[in-house]
TORPALUM-195112 format. One record per residue (C-alpha): y, z, x; residue in three letters. Coordinates in steps of 0.25 Angstrom, whole numbers, padded with zeros to 4 digits, always signed. Each point is the difference from the previous one (the first is absolute). Layout:
TORPALUM-195112
YZXAla/...
***
This chain:
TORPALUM-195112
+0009+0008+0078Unk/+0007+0010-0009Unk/+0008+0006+0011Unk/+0004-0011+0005Unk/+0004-0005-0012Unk/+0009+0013-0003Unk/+0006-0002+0014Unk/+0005-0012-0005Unk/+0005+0002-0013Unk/+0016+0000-0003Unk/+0004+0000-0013Unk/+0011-0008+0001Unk/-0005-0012+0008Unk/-0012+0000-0012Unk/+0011-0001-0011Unk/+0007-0010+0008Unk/-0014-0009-0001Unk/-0004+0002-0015Unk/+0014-0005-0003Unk/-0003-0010-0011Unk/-0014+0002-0001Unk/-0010+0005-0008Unk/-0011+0010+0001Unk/-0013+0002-0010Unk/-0009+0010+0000Unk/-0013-0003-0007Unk/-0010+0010-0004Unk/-0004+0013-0004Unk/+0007+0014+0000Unk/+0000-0001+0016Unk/+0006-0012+0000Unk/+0013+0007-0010Unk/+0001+0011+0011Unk/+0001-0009+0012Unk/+0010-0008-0009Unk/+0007+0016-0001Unk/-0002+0001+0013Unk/+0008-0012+0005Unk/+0012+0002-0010Unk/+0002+0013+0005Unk/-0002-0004+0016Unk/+0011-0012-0003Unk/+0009+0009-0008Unk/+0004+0008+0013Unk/+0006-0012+0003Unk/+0010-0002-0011Unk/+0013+0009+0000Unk/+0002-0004-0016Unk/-0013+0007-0008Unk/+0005-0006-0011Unk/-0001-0015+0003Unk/-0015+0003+0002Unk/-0005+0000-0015Unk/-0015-0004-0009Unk/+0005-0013-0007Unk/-0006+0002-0014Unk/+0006+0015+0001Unk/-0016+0007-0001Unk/-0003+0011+0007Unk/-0013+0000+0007Unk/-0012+0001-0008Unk/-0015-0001+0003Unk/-0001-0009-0014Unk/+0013-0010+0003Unk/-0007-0012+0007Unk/+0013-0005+0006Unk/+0012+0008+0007Unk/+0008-0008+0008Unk/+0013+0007+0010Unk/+0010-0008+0005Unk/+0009+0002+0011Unk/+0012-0005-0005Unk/+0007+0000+0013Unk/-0010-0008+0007Unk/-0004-0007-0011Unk/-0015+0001+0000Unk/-0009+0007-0012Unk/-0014+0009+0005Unk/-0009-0002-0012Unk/-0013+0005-0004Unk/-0012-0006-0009Unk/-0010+0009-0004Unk/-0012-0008-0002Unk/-0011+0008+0004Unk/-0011-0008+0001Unk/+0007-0013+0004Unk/-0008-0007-0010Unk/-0001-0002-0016Unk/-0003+0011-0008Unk/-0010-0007-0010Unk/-0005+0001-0013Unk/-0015+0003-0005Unk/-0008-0011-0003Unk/-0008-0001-0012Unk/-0013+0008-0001Unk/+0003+0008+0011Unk/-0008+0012+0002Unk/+0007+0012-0006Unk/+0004+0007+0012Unk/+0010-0013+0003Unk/+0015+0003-0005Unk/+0007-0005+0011Unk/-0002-0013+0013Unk/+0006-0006+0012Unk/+0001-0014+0001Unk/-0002+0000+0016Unk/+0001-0014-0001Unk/+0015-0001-0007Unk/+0013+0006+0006Unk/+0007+0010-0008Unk/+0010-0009-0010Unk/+0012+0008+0007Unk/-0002-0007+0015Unk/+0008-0011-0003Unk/+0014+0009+0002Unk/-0007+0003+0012Unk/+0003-0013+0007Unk/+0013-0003+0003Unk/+0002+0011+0011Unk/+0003+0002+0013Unk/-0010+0013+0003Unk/-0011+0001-0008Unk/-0010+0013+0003Unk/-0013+0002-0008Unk/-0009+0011-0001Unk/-0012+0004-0009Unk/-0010+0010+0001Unk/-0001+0013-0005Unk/-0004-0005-0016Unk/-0012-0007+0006Unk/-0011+0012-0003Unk/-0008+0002-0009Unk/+0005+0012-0005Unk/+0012-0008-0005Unk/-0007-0011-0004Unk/-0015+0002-0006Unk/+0004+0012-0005Unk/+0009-0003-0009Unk/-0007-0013-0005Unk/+0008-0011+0011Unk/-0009-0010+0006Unk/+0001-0014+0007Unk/+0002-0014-0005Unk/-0001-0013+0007Unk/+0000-0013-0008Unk/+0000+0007-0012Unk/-0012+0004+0002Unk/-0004+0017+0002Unk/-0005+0004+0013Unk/-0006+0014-0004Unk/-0009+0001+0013Unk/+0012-0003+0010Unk/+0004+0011+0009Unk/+0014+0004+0000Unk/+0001-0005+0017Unk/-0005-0013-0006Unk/+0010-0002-0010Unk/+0011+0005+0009Unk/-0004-0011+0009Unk/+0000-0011-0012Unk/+0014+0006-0003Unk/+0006-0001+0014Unk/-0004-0015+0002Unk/+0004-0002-0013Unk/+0014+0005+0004Unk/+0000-0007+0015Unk/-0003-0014-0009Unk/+0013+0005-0007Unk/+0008+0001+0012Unk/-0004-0011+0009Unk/+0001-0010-0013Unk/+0014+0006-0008Unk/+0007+0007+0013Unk/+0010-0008+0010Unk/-0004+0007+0013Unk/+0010-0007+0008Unk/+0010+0009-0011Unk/-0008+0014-0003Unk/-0005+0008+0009Unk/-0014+0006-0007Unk/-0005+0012+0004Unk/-0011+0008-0006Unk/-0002+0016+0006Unk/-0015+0005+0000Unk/-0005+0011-0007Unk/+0004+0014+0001Unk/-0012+0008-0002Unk/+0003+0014-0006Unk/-0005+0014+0006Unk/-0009+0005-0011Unk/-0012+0007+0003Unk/-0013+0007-0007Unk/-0008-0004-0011Unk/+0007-0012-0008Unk/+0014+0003+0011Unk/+0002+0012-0009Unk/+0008+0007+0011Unk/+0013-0006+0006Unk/+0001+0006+0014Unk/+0015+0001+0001Unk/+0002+0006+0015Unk/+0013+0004+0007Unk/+0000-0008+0012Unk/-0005-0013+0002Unk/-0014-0001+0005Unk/-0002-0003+0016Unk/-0012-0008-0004Unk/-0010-0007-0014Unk/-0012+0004-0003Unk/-0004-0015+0002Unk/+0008-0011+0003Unk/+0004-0001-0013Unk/-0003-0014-0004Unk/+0002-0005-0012Unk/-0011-0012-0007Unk/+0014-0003-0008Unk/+0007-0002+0015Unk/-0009-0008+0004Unk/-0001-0009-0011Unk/+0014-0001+0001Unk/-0001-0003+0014Unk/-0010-0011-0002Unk/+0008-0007-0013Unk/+0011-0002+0008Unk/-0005-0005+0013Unk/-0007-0012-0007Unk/+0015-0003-0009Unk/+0003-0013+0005Unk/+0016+0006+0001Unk/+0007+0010+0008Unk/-0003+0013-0007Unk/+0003+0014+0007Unk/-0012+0011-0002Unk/+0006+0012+0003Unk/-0011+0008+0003Unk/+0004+0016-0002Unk/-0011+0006-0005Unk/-0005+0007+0013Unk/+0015+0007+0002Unk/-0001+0005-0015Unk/-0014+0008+0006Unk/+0007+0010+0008Unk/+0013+0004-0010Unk/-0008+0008-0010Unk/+0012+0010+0000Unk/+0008-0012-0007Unk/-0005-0001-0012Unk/+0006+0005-0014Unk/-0012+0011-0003Unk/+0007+0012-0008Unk/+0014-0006+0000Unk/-0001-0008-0010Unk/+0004+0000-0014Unk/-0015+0007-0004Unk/-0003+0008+0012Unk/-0012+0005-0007Unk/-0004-0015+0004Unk/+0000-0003+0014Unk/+0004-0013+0005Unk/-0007-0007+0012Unk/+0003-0012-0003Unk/+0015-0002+0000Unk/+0009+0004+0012Unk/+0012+0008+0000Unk/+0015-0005+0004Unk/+0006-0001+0010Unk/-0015-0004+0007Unk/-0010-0008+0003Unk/+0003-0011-0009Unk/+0015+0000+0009Unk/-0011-0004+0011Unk/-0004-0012-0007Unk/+0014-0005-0002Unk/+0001+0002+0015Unk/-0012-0008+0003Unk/+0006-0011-0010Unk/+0015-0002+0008Unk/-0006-0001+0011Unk/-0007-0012-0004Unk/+0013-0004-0004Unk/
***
């Protein structure tokens, strides 16, 4: 699917069909690199690097929860929300137990989706803050109905959450308008005790040492088969499996701290953006 997408993207014919249109990312620091990723794919296209510019004048940050790039000549804005979880973050209720300083509300969108509607592409993602490493261990735990759900699992919760955003979509979203799409999860290539060791190779791997499912794939898979609107999985989690030579490791800005998670540019996330024109 990814080669045939690459033989069929042209830059120019693209910028031709986002003209007048707009393009949301919504989700996590992946989500903000495929939105980097298409930015730079469709600048190749414009002879003016100038016309091409973040409408609120920010530079990329991982804390700014909107940037939004328009193509001036074109006249169509790649934006990106960073939400996460895609639902509310929550406050503690009352004689909680001590070890609560934080909640999701699975069952209530974040209060940001509303600038979300009015698109014309629309991707999601979310994922990789589902663990309980970020999650219990720093006190965040699970709410539905204002109620706490100490004992629910974080696959549980993520199910909650996803139906709670596929309600979202099928009741506030115009499908005949917005094209939705929501990309599966891209596991990372962490390995030993606790994924302590990021294995960073040279050259992409010529096969996974599984199949390299992912229970957050296939949730998301199962979410959006039962929407009762036309929404896009795009599944691109087994691809991810072999391109352990893509990811950032050392060349970050703290290479004492290797990073198996995020994916260098030019790269893997281009791959996605493929895989997206050719749906369009």
């Amino acid at each position: 699917m990814a080669m045939q997408a690459r033989l069929r993207f042209d830059v120019g014919v693209m910028l031709e069909k986002l003209r007048g249109k707009r393009v949301v990312f919504v989700g996590d620091s992946l989500s903000r690199t495929q939105w980097e990723s298409m930015i730079c794919m469709l600048m190749n296209g414009v002879d003016d690097k100038k016309s091409v510019y973040e409408v609120n004048g920010n530079k990329i940050s991982k804390k700014i929860r909107y940037l939004g790039v328009r193509f001036s000549t074109h006249n169509f804005t790649i934006e990106f929300y960073r939400s996460v979880f895609l639902v509310k973050i929550g406050s503690v209720p009352k004689r909680s137990p001590k070890r609560v300083r934080s909640t999701i509300k699975l069952d209530e969108l974040d209060g940001i989706s509303s600038k979300w509607i009015n698109s014309d592409i629309l991707v999601f993602n979310t994922g990789h803050w589902w663990n309980r490493a970020k999650l219990f261990e720093i006190g965040c735990y699970f709410k539905v109905g204002g109620r706490l759900k100490l004992g629910m699992s974080t696959l549980d919760a993520y199910t909650t959450a996803l139906n709670t955003w596929a309600s979202w979509v099928e009741s506030m979203i115009d499908t005949d308008r917005t094209r939705v799409f929501f990309r599966t999860f891209e596991g990372s290539h962490w390995s030993g005790p606790n994924g302590h060791t990021c294995e960073v190779t040279k050259m992409p791997t010529f096969g996974s040492k599984s199949e390299y499912r992912s229970h957050f794939s296939d949730i998301i898979k199962k979410v959006v088969n039962n929407m009762a609107v036309p929404v896009t999985a795009m599944h691109v989690t087994p691809m991810g499996s072999f391109r352990s030579d893509a990811h950032v490791g050392t060349w970050s800005d703290n290479p004492t701290v290797p990073d198996c998670s995020h994916w260098c540019l030019p790269g893997v996330p281009d791959a996605w953006n493929e895989i997206l024109f050719s749906y369009l």
